[in-house]
C-alpha positions as CSV (number, residue, x, y, z in Angstrom):
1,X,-14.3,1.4,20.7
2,X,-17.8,1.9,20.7
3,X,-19.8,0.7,18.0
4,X,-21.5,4.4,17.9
5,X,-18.2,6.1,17.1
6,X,-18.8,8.7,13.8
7,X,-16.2,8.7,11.4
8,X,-14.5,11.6,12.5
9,X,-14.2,9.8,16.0
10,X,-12.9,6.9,14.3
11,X,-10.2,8.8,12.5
12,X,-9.4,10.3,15.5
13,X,-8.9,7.1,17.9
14,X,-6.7,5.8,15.1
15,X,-4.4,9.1,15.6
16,X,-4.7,8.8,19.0
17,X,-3.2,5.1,19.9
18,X,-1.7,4.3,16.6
19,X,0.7,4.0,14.6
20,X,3.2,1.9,15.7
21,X,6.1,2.3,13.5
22,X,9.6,0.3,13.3
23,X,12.5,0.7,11.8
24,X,15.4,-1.8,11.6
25,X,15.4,-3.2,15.4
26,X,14.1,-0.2,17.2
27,X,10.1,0.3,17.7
28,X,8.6,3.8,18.3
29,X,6.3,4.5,20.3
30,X,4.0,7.2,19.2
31,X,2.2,10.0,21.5
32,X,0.5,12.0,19.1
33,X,1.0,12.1,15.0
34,X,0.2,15.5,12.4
35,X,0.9,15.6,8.7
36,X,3.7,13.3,7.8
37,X,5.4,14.0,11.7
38,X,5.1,12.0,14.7
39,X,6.0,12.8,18.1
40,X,7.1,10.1,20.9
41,X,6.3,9.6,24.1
42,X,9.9,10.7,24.5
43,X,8.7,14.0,22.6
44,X,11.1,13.1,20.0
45,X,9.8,14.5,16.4
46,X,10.3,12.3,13.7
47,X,9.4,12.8,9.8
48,X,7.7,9.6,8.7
49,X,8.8,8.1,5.5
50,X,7.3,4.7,6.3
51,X,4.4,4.5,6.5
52,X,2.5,6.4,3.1
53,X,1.4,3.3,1.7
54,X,-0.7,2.2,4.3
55,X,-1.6,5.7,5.6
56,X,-1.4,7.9,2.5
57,X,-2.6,11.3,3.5
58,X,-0.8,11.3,6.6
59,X,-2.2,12.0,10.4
60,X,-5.1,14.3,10.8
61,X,-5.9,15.4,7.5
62,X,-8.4,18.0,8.3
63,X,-12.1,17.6,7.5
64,X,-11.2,13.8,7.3
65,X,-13.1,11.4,7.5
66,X,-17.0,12.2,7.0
67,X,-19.7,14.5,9.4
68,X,-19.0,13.7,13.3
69,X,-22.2,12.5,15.2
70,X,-23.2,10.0,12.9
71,X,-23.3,6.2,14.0
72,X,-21.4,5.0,10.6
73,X,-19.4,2.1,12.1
74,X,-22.1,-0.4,12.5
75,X,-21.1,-3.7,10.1
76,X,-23.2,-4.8,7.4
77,X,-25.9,-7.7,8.8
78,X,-27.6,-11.0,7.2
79,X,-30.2,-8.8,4.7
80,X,-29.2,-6.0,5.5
81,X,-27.2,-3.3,3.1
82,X,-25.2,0.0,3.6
83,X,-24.9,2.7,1.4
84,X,-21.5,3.7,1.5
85,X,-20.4,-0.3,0.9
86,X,-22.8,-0.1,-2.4
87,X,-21.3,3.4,-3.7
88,X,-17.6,2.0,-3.4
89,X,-18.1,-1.0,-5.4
90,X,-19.4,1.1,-8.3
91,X,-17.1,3.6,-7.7
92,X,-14.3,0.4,-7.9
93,X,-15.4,-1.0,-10.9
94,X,-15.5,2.0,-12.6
95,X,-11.4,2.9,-11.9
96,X,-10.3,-0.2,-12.1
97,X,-8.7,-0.1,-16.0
98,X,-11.2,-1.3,-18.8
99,X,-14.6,-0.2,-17.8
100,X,-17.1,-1.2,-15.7
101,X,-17.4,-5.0,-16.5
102,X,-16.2,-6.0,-12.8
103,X,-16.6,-8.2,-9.5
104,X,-16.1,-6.2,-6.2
105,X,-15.7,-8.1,-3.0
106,X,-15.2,-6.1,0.1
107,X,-13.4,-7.5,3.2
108,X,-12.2,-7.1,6.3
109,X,-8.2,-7.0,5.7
110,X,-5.9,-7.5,3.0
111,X,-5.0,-10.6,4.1
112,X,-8.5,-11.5,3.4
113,X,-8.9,-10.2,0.5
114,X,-5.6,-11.4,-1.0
115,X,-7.0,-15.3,0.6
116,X,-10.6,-14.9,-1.0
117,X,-8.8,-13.7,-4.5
118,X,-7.0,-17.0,-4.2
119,X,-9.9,-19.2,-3.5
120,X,-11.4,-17.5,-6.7
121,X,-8.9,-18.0,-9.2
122,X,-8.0,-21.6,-8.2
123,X,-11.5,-22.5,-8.6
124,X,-11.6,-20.9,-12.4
125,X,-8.5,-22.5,-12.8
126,X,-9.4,-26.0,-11.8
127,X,-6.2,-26.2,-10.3
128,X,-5.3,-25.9,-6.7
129,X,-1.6,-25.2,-6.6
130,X,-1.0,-21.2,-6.0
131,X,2.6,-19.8,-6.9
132,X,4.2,-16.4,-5.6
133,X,6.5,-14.8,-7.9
134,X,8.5,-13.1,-4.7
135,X,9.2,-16.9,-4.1
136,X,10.5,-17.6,-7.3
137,X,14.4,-16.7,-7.2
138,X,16.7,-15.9,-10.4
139,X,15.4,-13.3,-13.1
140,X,13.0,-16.1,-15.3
141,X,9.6,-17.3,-14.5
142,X,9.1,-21.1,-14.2
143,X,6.1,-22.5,-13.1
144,X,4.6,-26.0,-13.3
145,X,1.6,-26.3,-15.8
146,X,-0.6,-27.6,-12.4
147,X,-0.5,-23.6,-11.1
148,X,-4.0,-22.5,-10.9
149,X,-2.8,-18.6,-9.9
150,X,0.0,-16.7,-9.8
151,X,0.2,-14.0,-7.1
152,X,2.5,-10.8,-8.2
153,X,3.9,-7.8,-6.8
154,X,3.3,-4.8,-9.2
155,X,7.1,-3.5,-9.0
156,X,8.8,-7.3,-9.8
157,X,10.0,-6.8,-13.0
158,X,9.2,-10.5,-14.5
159,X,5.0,-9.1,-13.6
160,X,4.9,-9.2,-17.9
161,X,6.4,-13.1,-18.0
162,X,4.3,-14.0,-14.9
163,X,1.1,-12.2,-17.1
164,X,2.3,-14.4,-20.5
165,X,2.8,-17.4,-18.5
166,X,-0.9,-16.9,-17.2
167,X,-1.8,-16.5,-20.5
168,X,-1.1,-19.7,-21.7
169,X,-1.5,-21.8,-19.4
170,X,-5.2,-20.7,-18.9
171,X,-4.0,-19.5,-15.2
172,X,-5.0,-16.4,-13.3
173,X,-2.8,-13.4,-12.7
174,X,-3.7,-11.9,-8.8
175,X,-2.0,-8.4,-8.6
176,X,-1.1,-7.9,-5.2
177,X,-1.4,-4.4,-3.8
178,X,-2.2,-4.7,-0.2
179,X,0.6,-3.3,1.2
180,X,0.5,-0.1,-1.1
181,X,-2.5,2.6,-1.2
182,X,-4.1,3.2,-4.6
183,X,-2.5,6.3,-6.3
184,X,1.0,5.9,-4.5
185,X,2.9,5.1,-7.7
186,X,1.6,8.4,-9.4
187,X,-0.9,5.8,-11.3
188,X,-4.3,4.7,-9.3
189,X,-2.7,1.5,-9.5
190,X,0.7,0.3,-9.6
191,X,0.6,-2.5,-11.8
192,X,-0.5,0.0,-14.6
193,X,3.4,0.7,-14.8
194,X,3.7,-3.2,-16.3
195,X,1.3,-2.7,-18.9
196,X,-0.2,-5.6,-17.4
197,X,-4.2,-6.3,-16.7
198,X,-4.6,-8.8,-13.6
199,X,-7.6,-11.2,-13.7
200,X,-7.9,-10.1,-9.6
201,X,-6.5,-6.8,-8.1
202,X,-6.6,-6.9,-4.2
203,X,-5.8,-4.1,-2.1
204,X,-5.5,-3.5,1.4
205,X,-5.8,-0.8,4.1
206,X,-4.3,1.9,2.0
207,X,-7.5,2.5,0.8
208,X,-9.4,3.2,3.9
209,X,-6.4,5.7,5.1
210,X,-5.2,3.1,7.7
211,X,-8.6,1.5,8.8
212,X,-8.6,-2.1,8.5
213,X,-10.1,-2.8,5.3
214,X,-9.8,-4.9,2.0
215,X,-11.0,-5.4,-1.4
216,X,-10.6,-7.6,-4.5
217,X,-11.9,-6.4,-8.3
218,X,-11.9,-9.1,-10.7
219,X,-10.8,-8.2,-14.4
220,X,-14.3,-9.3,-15.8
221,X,-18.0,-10.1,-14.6
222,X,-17.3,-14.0,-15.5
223,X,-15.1,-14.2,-12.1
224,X,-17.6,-14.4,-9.3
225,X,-17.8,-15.4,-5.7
226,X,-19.2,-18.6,-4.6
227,X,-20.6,-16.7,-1.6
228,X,-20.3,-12.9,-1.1
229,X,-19.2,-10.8,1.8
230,X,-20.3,-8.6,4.4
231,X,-17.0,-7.3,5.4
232,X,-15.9,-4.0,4.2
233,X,-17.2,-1.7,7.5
234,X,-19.1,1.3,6.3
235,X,-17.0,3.6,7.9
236,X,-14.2,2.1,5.8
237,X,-15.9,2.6,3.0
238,X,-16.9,5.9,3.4
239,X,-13.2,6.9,4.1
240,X,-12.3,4.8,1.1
241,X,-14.3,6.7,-0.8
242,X,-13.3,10.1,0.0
243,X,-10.0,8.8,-0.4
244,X,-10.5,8.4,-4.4
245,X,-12.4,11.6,-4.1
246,X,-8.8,13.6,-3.3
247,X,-6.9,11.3,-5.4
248,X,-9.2,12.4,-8.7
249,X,-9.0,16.1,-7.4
250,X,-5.5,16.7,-7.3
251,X,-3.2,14.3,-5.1
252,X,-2.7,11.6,-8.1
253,X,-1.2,14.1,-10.2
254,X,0.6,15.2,-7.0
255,X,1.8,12.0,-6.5
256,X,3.7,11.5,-9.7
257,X,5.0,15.3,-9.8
258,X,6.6,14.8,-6.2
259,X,7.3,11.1,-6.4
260,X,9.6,12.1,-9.3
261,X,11.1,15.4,-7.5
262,X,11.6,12.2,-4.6
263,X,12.9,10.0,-6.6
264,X,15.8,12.2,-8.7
265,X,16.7,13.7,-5.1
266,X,17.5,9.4,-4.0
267,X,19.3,8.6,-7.7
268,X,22.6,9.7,-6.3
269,X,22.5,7.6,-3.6
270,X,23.2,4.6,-6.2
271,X,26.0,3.6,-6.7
272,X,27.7,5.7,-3.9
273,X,29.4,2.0,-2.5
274,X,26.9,1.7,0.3
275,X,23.6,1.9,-1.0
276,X,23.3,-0.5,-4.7
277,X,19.8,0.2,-6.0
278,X,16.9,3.1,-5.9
279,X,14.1,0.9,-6.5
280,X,10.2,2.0,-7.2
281,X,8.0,4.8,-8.5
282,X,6.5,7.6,-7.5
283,X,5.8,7.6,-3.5
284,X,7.1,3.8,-3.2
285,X,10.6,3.5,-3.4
286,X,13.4,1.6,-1.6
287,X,17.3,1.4,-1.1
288,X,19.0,-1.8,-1.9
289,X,21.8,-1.8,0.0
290,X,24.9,-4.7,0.1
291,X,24.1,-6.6,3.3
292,X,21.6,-6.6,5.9
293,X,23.8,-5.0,8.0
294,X,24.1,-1.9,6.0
295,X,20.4,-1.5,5.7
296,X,19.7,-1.7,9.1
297,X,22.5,0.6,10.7
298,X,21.4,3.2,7.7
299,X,17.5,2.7,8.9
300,X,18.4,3.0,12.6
301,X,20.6,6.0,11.6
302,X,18.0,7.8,10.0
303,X,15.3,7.4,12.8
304,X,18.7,8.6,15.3
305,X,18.6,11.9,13.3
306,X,14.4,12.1,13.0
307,X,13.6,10.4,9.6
308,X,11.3,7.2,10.4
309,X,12.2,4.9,7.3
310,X,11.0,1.0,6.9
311,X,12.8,-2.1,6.6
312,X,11.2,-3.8,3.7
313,X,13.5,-6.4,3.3
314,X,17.0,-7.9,4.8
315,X,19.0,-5.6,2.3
316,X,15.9,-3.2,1.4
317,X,14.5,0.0,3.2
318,X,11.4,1.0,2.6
319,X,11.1,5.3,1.5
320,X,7.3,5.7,1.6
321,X,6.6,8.8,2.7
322,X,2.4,10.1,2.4
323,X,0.8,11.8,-0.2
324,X,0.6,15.6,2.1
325,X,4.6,15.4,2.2
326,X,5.4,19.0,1.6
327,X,9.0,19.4,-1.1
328,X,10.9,21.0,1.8
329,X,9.6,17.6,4.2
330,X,11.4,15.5,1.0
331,X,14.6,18.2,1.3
332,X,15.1,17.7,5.0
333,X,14.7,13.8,4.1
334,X,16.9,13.3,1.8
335,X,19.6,15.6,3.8
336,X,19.1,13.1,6.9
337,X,19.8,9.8,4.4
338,X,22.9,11.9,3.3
339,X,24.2,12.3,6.7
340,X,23.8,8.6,7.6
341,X,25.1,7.5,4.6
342,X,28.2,9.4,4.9
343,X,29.1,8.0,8.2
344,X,28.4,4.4,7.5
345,X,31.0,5.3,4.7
346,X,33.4,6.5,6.6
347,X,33.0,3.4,9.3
């Protein structure tokens, strides 16, 4: 890509030659995407349920992103400061729950940013040792009193024993959202549903609409970087915050109207002696099903019929479909997921 490319370029290169989306064992490969459908280069239309929280208005939402002809992709150099990268700092801060008193670091990636909200907290801490509460097995929370941070996924139900054992042990709670767009959950952030502040929230490309991007936000203005960063593109940015823009204007609200209209269509499903669980809020919810196998043929199924689902998990697949889903989109869905689980009960 050329480093002159405008925004609207940009977008349009990522529509172009991504995304790549996979389901169970099968990959697809994509020709052209629109609104929540994809077509492959077999001209096979698919809906796409999997991909939402890492692309959460879809393909080719129009007027997206910024004014064409403008060279906003250049990176951030040594002295050197971009607009855009300034405005979304502020503009984190200020959503990030309990005011404005906040650390924004920008990156390249989630991975980043989750690695450089590690770095922080271990270095308040004092302590080095980092635990993962997805690693922790059983329904408790048992940790060692040498943990410096504990990383959490928003939806784990033990997030408010993770946030207690932080608490008192003078560790730091890192809320781990990169995998997840802001505003997804029907709240701008999904760890709101806990109750639960984190000392570090890091996101990941969700909020640049699929560009790689990154960001941590400390809980307070006493957590700081040893050495700041010039990662964040402004393009990113700029998308990033235009992103916020339609989430304050309308699509957060639409989020948790529809996410619940989603979500009560999926409740049947449990129970039915092939799928155990509906899991998630909102836009981000799953089916736990009783053995890998299960979850896989019930993915592959889908995507046989045109529903492109993802496998989150040996037993779990992922329902994420974007925020410009359409109700009738969700009714078509959830039709195709009957279908498939039919058969795999009559097999």
């Amino acid at each position: 890509m050329s480093e002159q490319l405008s925004l609207h370029e940009l977008h349009q290169w990522l529509q172009r030659y991504g995304p790549v989306g996979q389901a169970g064992d099968k990959t697809v490969m994509v020709r052209k995407a629109d609104g929540v459908w994809l077509e492959t280069q077999e001209g096979k239309r698919l809906l796409d349920f999997s991909a939402g929280g890492l692309i959460p208005m879809g393909y080719s939402y129009p007027g997206l992103p910024g004014a064409p002809g403008q060279p906003e992709q250049g990176w951030v150099g040594p002295g050197t400061e971009r607009a855009e990268r300034v405005f979304l700092m502020h503009k984190l801060a200020e959503i990030v729950p309990g005011g404005m008193n906040r650390r924004v670091l920008l990156c390249d990636s989630g991975r980043e940013a989750l690695a450089r909200a590690v770095v922080l907290a271990t270095n308040a801490s004092g302590r080095k040792k980092v635990a993962y509460l997805a690693e922790v097995p059983g329904d408790g929370v048992s940790f060692g009193s040498d943990v410096g941070a504990v990383v959490v996924h928003p939806f784990d139900s033990r997030v408010g024993q993770a946030a207690e054992f932080c608490r008192k042990n003078d560790a730091l709670l890192i809320d781990d959202e990169t995998m997840m767009a802001p505003g997804m959950s029907g709240k701008m952030f999904a760890i709101e549903w806990a109750g639960v502040r984190p000392d570090v929230y890091v996101l990941g490309r969700g909020l640049a609409m699929g560009l790689a991007f990154g960001a941590c936000v400390t809980g307070s203005s006493a957590l700081r970087w040893d050495r700041n960063s010039t990662g964040g593109s402004p393009a990113g940015c700029a998308v990033a915050l235009e992103f916020i823009e339609l989430l304050e204007s309308g699509f957060l609200k639409k989020a948790s109207i529809m996410g619940a209209y989603l979500q009560d269509r999926l409740a049947g499903f449990a129970g039915s002696g092939i799928a155990e669980q509906v899991l998630g809020i909102g836009f981000v919810l799953s089916l736990r099903f009783g053995s890998a196998g299960m979850a896989a043929g019930f993915a592959a199924g889908c995507q046989d019929r045109g529903l492109l689902l993802s496998s989150v998990g040996k037993r779990t697949v992922g329902v994420w479909p974007p925020l410009v889903v359409k109700k009738e989109e969700i009714d078509q869905a959830v039709e195709i997921m009957k279908r498939v689980l039919a058969r795999l009960g009559n097999g």
